[in-house]
TIPA-596798 format. One record per residue (C-alpha): x, y, z; residue in three letters. Coordinates in steps of 0.25 Angstrom, whole numbers, plus 5000, padded with zeros to 4 digits. Example, Ala and Ser with C-alpha at 12.3 -4.5 7.8 and 13.67 -1.06 7.14 Angstrom:
BEGIN
504949825031ALA
505549965029SER
//
This chain:
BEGIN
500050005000UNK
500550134995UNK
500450284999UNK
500450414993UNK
501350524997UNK
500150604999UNK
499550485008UNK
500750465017UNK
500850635018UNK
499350625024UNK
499750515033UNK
500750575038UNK
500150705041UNK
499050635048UNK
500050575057UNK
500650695060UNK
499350735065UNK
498950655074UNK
500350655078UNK
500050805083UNK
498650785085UNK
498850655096UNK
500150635100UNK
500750795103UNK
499350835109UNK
499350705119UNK
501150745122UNK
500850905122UNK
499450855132UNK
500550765142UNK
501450905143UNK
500350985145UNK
499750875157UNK
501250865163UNK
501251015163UNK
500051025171UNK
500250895181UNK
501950985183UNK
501151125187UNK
500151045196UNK
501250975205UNK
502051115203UNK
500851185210UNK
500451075218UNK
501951055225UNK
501951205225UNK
500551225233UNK
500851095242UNK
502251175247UNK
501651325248UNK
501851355262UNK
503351285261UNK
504751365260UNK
505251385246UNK
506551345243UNK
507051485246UNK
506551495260UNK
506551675258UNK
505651675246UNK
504351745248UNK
503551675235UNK
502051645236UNK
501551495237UNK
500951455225UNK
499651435232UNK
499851605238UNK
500051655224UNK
498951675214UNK
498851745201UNK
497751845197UNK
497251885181UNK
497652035180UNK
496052055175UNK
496452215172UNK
496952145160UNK
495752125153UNK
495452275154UNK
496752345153UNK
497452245143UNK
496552195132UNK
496952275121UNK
496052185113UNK
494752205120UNK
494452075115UNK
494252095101UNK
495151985098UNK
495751975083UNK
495551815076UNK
496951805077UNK
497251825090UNK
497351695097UNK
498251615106UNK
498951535093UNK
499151685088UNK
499751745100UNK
500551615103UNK
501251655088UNK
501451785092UNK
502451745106UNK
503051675095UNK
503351805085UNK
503651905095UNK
504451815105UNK
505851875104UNK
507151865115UNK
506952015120UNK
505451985120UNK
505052105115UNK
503852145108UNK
503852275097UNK
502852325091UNK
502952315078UNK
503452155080UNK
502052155089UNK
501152215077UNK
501652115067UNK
501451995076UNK
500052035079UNK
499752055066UNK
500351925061UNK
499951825070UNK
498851905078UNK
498051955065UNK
497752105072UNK
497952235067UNK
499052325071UNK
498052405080UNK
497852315086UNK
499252265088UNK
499652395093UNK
498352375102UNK
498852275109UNK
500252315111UNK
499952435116UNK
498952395126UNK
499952285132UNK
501152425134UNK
500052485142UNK
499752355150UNK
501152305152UNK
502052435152UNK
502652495167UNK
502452635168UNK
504052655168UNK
503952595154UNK
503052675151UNK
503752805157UNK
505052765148UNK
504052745135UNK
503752885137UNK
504852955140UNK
505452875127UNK
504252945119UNK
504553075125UNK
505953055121UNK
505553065106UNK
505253195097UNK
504153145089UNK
503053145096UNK
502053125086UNK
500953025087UNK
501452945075UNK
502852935084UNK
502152905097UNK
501452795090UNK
502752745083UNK
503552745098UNK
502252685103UNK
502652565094UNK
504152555099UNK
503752485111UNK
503852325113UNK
503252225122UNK
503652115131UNK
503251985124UNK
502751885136UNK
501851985140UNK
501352065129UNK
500851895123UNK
500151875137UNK
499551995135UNK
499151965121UNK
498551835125UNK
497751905136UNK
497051985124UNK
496351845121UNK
495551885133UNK
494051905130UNK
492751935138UNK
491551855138UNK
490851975131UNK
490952085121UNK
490052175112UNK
489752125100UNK
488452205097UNK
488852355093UNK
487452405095UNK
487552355108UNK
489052415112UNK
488252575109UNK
487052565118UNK
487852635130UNK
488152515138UNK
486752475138UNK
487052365127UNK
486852215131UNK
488352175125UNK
488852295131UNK
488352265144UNK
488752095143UNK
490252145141UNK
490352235153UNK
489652115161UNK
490652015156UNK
491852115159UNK
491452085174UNK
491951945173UNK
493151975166UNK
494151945179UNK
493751785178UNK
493651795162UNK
495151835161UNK
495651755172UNK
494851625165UNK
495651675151UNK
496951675158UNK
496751555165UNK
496251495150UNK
497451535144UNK
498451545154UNK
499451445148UNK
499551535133UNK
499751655143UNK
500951595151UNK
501451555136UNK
501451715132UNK
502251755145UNK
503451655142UNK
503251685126UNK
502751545121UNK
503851455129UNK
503351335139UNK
504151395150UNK
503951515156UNK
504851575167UNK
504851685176UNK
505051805169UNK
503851765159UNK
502951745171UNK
503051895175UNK
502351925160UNK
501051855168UNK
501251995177UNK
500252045165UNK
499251945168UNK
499151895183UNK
499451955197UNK
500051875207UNK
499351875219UNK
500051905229UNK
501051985221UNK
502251935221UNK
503352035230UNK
503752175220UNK
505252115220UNK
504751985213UNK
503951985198UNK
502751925195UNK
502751755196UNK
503651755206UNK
502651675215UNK
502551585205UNK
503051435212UNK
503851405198UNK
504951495202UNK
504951445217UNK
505351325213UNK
506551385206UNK
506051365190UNK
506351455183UNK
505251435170UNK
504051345171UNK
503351275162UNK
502051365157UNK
500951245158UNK
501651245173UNK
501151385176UNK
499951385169UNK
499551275178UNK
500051345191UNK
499351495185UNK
497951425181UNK
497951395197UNK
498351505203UNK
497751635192UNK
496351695197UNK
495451805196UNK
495351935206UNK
493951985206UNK
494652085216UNK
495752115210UNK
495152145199UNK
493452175202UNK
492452145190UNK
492052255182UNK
490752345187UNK
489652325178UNK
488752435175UNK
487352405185UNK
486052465187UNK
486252565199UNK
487752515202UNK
488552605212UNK
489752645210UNK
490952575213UNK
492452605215UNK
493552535216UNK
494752635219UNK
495952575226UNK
496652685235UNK
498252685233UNK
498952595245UNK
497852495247UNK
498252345245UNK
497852275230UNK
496552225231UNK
495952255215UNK
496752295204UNK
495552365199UNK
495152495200UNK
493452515197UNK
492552605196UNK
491052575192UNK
489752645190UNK
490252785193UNK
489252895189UNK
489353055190UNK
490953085194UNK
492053015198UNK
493453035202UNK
494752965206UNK
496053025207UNK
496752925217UNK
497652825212UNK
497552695211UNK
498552595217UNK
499652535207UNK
498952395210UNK
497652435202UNK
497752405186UNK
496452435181UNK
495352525183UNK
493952505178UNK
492952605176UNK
491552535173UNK
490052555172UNK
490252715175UNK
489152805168UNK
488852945167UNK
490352995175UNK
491553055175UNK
492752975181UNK
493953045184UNK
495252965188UNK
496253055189UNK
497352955194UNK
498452855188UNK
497652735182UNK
498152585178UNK
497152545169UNK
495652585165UNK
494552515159UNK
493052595158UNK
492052485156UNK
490552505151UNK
490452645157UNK
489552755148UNK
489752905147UNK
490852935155UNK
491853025157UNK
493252965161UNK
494553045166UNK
495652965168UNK
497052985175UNK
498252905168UNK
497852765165UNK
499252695164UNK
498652565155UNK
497652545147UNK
496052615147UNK
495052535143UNK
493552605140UNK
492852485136UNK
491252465134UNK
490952615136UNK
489952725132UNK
490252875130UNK
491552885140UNK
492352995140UNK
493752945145UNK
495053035146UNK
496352955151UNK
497852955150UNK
497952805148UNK
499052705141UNK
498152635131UNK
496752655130UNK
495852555125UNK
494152575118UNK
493152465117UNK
491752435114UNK
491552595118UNK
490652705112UNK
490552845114UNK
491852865121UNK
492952975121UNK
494452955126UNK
495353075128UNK
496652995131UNK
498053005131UNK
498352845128UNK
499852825126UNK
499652705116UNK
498652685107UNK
497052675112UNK
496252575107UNK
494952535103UNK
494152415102UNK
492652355100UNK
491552435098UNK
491652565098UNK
490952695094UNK
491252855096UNK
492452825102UNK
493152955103UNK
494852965106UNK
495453085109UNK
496853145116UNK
496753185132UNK
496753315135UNK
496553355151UNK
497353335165UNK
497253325178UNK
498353365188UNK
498953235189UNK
498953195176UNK
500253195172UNK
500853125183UNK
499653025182UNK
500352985167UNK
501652965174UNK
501252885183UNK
500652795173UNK
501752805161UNK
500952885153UNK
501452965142UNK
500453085138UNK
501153115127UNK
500952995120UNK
499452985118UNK
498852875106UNK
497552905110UNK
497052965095UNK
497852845089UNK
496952745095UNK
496652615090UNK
495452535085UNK
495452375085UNK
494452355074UNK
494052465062UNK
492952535063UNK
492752575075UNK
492052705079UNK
493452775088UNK
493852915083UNK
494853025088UNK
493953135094UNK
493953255085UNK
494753375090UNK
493753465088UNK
492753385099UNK
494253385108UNK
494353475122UNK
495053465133UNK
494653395146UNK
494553445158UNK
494553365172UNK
494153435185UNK
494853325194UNK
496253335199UNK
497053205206UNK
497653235218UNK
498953245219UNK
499653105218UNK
501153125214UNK
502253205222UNK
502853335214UNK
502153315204UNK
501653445197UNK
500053435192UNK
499853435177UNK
498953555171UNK
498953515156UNK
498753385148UNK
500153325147UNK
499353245135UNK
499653295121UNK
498553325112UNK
498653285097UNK
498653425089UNK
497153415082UNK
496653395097UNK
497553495102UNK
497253615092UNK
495953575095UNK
495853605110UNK
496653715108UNK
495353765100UNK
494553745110UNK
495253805121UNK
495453935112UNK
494053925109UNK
493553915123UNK
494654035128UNK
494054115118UNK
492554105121UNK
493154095138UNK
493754225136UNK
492654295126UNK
491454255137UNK
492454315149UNK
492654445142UNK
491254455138UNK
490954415153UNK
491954535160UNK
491554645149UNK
490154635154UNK
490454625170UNK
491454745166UNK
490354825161UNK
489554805174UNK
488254845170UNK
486954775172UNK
486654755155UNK
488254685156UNK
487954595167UNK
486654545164UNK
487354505151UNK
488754445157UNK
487654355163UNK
486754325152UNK
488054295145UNK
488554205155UNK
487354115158UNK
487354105142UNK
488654055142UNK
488453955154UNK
487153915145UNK
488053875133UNK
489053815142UNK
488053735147UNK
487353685134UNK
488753655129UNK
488953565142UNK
487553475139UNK
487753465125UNK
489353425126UNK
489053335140UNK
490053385148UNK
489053395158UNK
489753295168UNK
491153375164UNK
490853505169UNK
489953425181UNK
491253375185UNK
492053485185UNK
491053565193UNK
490853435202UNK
491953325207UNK
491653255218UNK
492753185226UNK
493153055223UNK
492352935227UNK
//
């Protein structure tokens, strides 16, 4: 019996297959079982000997059973630069080919090299790209790093936007952590508009009402992804190898917090029963196993978010500088009428969230880590220096104005942003009337509050902002509808000698500026023609004069007043006739 080529090539290809198909699945199953049956004995002998010595009796490491590990869940506000809106080709087999392109000695991540990978293996657009790089400087970066960015910038001559935005694309990225925080992008909640008609009813729409209910159980969603996919994330921090050591477990510093935090003089992991025992790497399934028992979820540390109720109270959750940590979340809920805060929040609190508010004005006049306003309608928000990222997400007819290192826009309509974002704001999901415009005010302690935050206002990207699909209804603000911004609040004092800032530090781009210069001439002219009118008449003194200095000023008060309805400003000047003390 004979064969043909072609017969003996289909044979063999079929034994090749269920080569693959039976006998590697069944060896890789038997390494991935006698990885699992290791880390339990590890844990077990660990757990048995916890209240014995170490073998170095002056070591003050936890017990494995002292020593837990808690999802950072500011993450899924301040750090999802995606929103998820999730490109086809974003997948696990695609980001596992991106370790593999970007992977280098130095691990370094450029730019440039960044936006090719993405686009190659990723299948986004470079906004996007630049999107995501962006948001992860924000997140990672020290202020110190910041502060030396800046004074590099300053350094140069050209300060054009075109130049900002080419030195903007000089920086690189560390690798482990820059893939672990594009796998946590992978992240999406339970529920997300889908019906436009339903995202412009004013928050009254039933899909926009169902996402802010399934926000409030983001805490256990998150920790049920990272749990999920814990094994891929460990494989991002040690770049793709099998072992990871030390030094790549201080990359999970992005994602967990050790409870109780390891001693200031040691780094993150150090708890970790692995390098007790003297090893210097371990195998990843090992730590998986040892991490899948020990990660958990804070509802105290991180409070779920308040939904908007029928005749709910007001609630604020404002830690006072020097208390001990107990939340990492700063929240303040159905405020209505004004509101102010100028104290600063401890170093330990990473996110503020401002959510349900509705017919207010908030005024934060402080240093600020990050912000999220969630599902509030038509309200004004003043913020101090917000050091990371501000999310205004599922929003109707807000006014925000903030010095912020990234900004971020989605599923909002009818909102205005006066910012100085020192990389690029970005806009996602469904959005209508969304206006962008530069930051033009102050407050006393301003400037310092930048400082203090490594802010730069002289680099602001906000009228280069960014949108994720095309189409979308986000325009700059016409300079002709621009003006200056006025807050009658002034922080107290917070930093010794330093001198008070009576000016916008913020540069305005020309168009805007030549445009408020206008306005002020405008307004100096007709100030300075209704005075002169005003003292010619009380100069003359006669009956016939004052009877028309007063006609003539209850006509211009009318006018002032009809321009007040007509424009809104009601609750602006209410506030600066009017501000309460803080609650």
């Amino acid at each position: 019996m004979t064969f043909s080529l072609t017969q003996c090539y289909l044979f063999c290809r079929k034994v090749i297959y269920y080569f693959h198909k039976y006998f590697l699945f069944d060896l890789n199953f038997y390494k991935r079982q006698k990885a699992v049956t290791m880390a339990r004995r590890l844990t077990n002998t660990l757990s048995s000997t916890s209240n014995s010595k170490v073998s170095n009796p002056s070591s003050t490491s936890l017990s494995p059973a002292e020593v837990s590990y808690v999802v950072k869940c500011d993450l899924v506000e301040s750090s999802l630069a995606l929103s998820g809106h999730i490109p086809a080709a974003y997948t696990p087999t695609a980001l596992s080919r991106v370790i593999t392109d970007i992977n280098s000695p130095s691990q370094q991540v450029t730019f440039a090299q960044w936006v090719d990978v993405a686009q190659t293996q990723l299948g986004v657009s470079p906004h996007v790209a630049s999107s995501l790089f962006n948001a992860f400087l924000v997140t990672t970066q020290s202020k110190e790093s910041q502060l030396e960015y800046s004074r590099v910038y300053l350094s140069h001559k050209d300060r054009s936007e075109d130049a900002a935005l080419k030195f903007l694309h000089q920086r690189t990225a560390l690798a482990p952590p820059f893939m672990l925080f594009l796998y946590l992008q992978l992240f999406q909640r339970n529920t997300y508009i889908h019906n436009a008609a339903d995202a412009w009813v004013g928050g009254a729409g039933s899909a926009r009402q169902l996402a802010l209910t399934t926000r409030s159980h983001d805490g256990e969603a998150f920790l049920t992804f990272v749990r999920r996919h814990l094994y891929d994330l460990l494989l991002c921090t040690s770049m793709g190898n099998y072992k990871i050591t030390s030094n790549d477990v201080q990359h999970l510093g992005l994602l967990l917090h050790e409870k109780p935090p390891a001693p200031t003089s040691t780094c993150f992991g150090a708890n970790l029963p692995f390098w007790v025992a003297g090893t210097g790497s371990v195998e990843v399934s090992v730590l998986h196993t040892y991490l899948q028992q020990h990660v958990a979820h804070s509802a105290t540390w991180y409070p779920p978010l308040e939904l908007p109720i029928a005749g709910g109270k007001l609630r604020v959750l404002w830690p006072d500088p020097g208390t001990a940590p107990s939340t990492h979340v700063a929240l303040i809920a159905r405020v209505q009428g004004l509101f102010t805060r100028s104290v600063a929040l401890p170093s330990y609190v990473s996110l503020v969230v401002i959510s349900s508010c509705s017919q207010c004005t908030i005024y934060l006049l402080c240093p600020l880590p990050n912000v999220s306003v969630i599902g509030c309608i038509n309200v004004t928000l003043v913020l101090g220096a917000v050091a990371g990222t501000l999310a205004v997400e599922e929003c109707d007819m807000v006014k925000v104005v903030a010095t912020c290192g990234g900004c971020r826009v989605v599923n909002t309509t009818g909102a205005r942003l006066h910012l100085c974002s020192n990389t690029q704001p970005t806009i996602h999901g469904l959005v209508k009337g969304v206006q962008m415009a530069p930051y033009s005010t102050h407050y006393n302690m301003l400037e310092a509050d930048m400082k203090t935050c490594g802010l730069n206002p002289l680099l602001n990207f906000a009228t280069s902002f960014l949108t994720m699909v095309q189409g979308m209804d986000a325009t700059l603000l016409p300079p002709e509808e621009f003006t200056p911004i006025m807050i009658p609040i002034q922080a107290p004092p917070r930093y010794h000698g330093c001198p008070s800032t009576v000016y916008s530090p913020c540069v305005l781009p020309p168009v805007y500026a030549k445009s408020v210069q206008k306005v002020t001439e405008a307004f100096n002219t007709s100030l300075h023609s209704i005075q002169r009118v005003l003292a010619l008449l009380h100069a003359d003194g006669s009956e016939k004069a004052l009877a028309t200095a007063a006609a003539f000023r209850q006509k211009v008060e009318a006018q002032f007043s009809q321009w007040v309805a007509s424009s809104g400003q009601q609750r602006a000047v209410l506030d600066m006739l009017l501000v309460p003390p803080e609650k």
